[in-house]
C-alpha positions as YAML, in Angstrom:
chain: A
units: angstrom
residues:
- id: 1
  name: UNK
  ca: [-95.11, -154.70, -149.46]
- id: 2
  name: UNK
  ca: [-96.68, -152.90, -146.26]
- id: 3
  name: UNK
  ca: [-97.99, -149.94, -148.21]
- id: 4
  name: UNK
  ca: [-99.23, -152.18, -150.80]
- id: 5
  name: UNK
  ca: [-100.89, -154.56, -148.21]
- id: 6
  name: UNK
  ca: [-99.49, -157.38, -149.56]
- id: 7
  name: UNK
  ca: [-98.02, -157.99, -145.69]
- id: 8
  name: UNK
  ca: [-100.70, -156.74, -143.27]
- id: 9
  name: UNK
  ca: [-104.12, -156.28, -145.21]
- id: 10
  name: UNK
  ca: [-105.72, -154.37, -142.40]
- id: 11
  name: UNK
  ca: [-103.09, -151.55, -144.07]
- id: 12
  name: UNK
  ca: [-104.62, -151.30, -147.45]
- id: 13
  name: UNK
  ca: [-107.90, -151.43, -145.96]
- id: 14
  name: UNK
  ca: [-107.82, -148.90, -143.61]
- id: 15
  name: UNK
  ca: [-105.49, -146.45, -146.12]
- id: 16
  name: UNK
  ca: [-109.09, -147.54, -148.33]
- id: 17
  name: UNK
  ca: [-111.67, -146.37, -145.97]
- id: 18
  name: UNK
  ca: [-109.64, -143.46, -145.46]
- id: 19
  name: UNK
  ca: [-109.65, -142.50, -148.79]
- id: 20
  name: UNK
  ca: [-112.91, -143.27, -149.60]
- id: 21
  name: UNK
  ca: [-114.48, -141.63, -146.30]
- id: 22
  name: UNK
  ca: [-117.00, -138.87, -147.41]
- id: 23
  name: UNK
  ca: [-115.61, -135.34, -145.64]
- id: 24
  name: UNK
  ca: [-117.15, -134.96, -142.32]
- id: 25
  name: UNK
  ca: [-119.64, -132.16, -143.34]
- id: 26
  name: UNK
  ca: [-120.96, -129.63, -140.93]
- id: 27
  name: UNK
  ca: [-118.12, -129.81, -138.73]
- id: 28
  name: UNK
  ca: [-116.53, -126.97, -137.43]
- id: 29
  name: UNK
  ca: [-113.26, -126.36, -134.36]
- id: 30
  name: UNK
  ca: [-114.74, -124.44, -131.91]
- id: 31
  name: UNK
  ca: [-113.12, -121.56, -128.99]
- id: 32
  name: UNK
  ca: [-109.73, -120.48, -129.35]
- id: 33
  name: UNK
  ca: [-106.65, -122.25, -130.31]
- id: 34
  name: UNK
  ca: [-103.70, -122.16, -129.00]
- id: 35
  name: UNK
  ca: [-100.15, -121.88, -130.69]
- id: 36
  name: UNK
  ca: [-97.67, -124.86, -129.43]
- id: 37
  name: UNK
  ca: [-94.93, -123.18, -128.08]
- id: 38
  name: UNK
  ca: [-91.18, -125.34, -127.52]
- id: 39
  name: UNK
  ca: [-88.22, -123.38, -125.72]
- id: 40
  name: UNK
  ca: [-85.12, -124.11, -124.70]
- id: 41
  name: UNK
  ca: [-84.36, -123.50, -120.91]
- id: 42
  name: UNK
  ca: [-80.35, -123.38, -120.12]
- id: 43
  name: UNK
  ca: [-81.19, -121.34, -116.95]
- id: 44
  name: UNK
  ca: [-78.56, -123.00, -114.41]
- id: 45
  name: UNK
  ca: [-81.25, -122.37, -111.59]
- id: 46
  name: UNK
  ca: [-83.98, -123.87, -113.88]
- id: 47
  name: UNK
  ca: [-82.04, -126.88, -114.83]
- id: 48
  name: UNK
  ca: [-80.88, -127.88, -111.47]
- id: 49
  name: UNK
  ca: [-84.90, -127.33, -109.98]
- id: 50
  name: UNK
  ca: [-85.86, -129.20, -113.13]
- id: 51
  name: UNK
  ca: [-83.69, -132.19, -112.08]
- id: 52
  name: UNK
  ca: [-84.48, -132.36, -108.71]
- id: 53
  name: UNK
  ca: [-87.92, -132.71, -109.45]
- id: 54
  name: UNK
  ca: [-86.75, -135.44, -111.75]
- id: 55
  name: UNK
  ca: [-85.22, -137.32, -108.62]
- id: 56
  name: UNK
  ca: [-88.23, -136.95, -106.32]
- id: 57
  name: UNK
  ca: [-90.29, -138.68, -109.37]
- id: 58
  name: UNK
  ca: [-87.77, -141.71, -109.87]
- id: 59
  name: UNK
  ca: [-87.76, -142.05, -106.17]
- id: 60
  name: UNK
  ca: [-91.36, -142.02, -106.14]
- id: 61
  name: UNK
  ca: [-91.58, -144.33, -108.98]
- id: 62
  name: UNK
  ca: [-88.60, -146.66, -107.49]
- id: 63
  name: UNK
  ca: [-91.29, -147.34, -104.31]
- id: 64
  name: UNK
  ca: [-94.11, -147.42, -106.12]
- id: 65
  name: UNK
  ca: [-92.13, -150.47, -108.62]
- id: 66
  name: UNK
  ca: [-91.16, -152.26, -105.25]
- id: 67
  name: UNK
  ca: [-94.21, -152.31, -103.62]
- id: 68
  name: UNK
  ca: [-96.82, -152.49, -106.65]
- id: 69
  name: UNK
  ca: [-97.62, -156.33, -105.67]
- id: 70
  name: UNK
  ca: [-99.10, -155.35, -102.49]
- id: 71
  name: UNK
  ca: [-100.56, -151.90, -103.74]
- id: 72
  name: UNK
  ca: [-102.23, -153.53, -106.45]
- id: 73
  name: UNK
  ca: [-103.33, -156.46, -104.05]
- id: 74
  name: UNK
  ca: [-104.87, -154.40, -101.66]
- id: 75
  name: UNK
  ca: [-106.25, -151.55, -103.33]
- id: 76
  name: UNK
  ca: [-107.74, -152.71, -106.53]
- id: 77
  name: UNK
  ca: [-110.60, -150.25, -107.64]
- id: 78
  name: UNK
  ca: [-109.06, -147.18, -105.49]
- id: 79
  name: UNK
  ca: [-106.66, -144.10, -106.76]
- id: 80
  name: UNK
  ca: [-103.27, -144.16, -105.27]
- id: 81
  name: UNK
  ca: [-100.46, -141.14, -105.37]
- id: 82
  name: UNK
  ca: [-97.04, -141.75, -103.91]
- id: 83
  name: UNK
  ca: [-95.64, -138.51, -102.47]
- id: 84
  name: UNK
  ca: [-92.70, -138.32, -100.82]
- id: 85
  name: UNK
  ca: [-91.87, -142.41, -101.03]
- id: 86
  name: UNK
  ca: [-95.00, -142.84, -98.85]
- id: 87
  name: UNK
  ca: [-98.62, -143.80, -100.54]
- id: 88
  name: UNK
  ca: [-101.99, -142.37, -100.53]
- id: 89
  name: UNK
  ca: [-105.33, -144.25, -101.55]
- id: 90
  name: UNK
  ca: [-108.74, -142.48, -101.74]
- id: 91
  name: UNK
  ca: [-112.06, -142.92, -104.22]
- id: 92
  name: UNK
  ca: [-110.96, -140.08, -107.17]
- id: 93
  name: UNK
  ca: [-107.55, -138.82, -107.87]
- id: 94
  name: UNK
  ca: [-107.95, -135.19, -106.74]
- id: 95
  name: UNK
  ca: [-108.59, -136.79, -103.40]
- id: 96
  name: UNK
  ca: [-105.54, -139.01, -103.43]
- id: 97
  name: UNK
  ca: [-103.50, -136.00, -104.69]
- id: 98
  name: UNK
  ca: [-105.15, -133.90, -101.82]
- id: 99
  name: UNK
  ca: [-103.94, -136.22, -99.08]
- id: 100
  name: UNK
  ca: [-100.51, -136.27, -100.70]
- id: 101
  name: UNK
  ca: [-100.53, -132.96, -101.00]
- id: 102
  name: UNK
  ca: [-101.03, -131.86, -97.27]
- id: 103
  name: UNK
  ca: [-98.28, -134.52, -96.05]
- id: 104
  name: UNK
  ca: [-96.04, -133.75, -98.62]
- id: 105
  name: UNK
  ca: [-96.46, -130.05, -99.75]
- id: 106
  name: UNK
  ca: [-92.74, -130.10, -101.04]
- id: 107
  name: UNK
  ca: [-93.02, -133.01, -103.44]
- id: 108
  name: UNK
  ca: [-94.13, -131.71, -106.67]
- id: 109
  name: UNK
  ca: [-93.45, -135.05, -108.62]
- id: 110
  name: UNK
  ca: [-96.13, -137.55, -106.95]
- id: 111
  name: UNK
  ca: [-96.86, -140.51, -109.16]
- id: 112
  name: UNK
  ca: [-100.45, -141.40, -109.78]
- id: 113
  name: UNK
  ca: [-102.16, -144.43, -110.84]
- id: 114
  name: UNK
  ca: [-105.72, -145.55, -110.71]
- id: 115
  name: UNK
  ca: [-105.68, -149.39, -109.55]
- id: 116
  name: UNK
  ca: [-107.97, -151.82, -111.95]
- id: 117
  name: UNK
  ca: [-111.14, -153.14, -110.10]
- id: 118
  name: UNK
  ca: [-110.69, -156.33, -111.53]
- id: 119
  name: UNK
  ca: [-107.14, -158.27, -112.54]
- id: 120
  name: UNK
  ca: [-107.50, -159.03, -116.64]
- id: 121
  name: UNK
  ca: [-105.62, -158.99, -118.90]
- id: 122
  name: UNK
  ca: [-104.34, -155.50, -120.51]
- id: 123
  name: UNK
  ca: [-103.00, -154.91, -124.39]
- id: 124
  name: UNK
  ca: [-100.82, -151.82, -124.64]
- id: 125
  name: UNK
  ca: [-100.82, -150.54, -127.68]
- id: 126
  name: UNK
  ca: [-97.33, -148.66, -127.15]
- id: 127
  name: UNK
  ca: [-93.96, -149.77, -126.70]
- id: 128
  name: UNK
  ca: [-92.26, -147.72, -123.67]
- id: 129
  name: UNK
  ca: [-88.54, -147.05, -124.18]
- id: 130
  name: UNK
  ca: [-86.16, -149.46, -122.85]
- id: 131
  name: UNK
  ca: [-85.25, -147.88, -119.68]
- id: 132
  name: UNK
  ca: [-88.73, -147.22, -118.38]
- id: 133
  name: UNK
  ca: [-89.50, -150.52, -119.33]
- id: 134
  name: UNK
  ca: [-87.44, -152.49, -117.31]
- id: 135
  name: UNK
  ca: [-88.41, -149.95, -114.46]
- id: 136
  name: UNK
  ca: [-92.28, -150.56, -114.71]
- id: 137
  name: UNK
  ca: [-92.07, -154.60, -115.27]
- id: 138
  name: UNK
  ca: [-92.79, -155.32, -111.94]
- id: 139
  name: UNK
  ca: [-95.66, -152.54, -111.94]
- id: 140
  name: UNK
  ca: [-97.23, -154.15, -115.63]
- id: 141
  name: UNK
  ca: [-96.70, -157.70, -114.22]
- id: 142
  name: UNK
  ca: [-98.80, -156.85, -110.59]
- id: 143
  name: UNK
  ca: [-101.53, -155.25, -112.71]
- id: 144
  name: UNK
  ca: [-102.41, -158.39, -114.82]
...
């Protein structure tokens, strides 16, 4: 039914203009690619620095989650980084990261957000896995 469109129209007719697109003519990749490389670190000293960074970021997240009401509240239309469970707001990220950065030289797992200018409402168009989900509910509901 959903391949067939029968369902969700929009399917057949997109899987149409697809197929019926003429070939982008003319158009070449350009510079150097790059081969994706995946490994597999079992390291015992890489795992363990691997999951402490992991900690600083969920407690970095954790604060950010509790006090996302008042962040987004107070600093709509600014950058914000949480280093070291303590927040930083500037004009552009690399300055937000900067400040963060020279308090908190040891925290490489800051969280960074850019605060909407104006509350509206937001369609995501992905579905976060359940766990991170409930964690950024109170972050999703501030920003609306």
């Amino acid at each position: 039914d959903v391949a067939h469109g029968r369902r969700w129209p929009h399917v057949a007719l997109i899987e149409a203009q697809a197929i019926h697109s003429p070939p982008l003519e003319g158009l070449r990749m350009t510079g150097k690619q790059h081969p994706i490389v995946i490994e597999e670190v079992t390291d015992p000293q890489e795992l363990a620095k691997a999951r402490a960074q992991d900690e600083r970021f969920e407690r970095n997240l954790r604060w950010f989650t509790k006090h996302a009401s008042e962040i987004y509240a107070v600093h709509r239309g600014k950058c914000v980084c949480v280093a070291g469970e303590e927040l930083f707001v500037a004009d552009a990220p690399q300055d937000a990261v900067a400040l963060a950065r020279v308090r908190h030289p040891e925290d490489d797992a800051f969280l960074m957000r850019i605060i909407p200018r104006e509350r509206v409402a937001r369609i995501y168009a992905h579905r976060p896995v359940n766990g991170i989900r409930a964690m950024l509910a109170p972050t999703l509901r501030a920003s609306r």
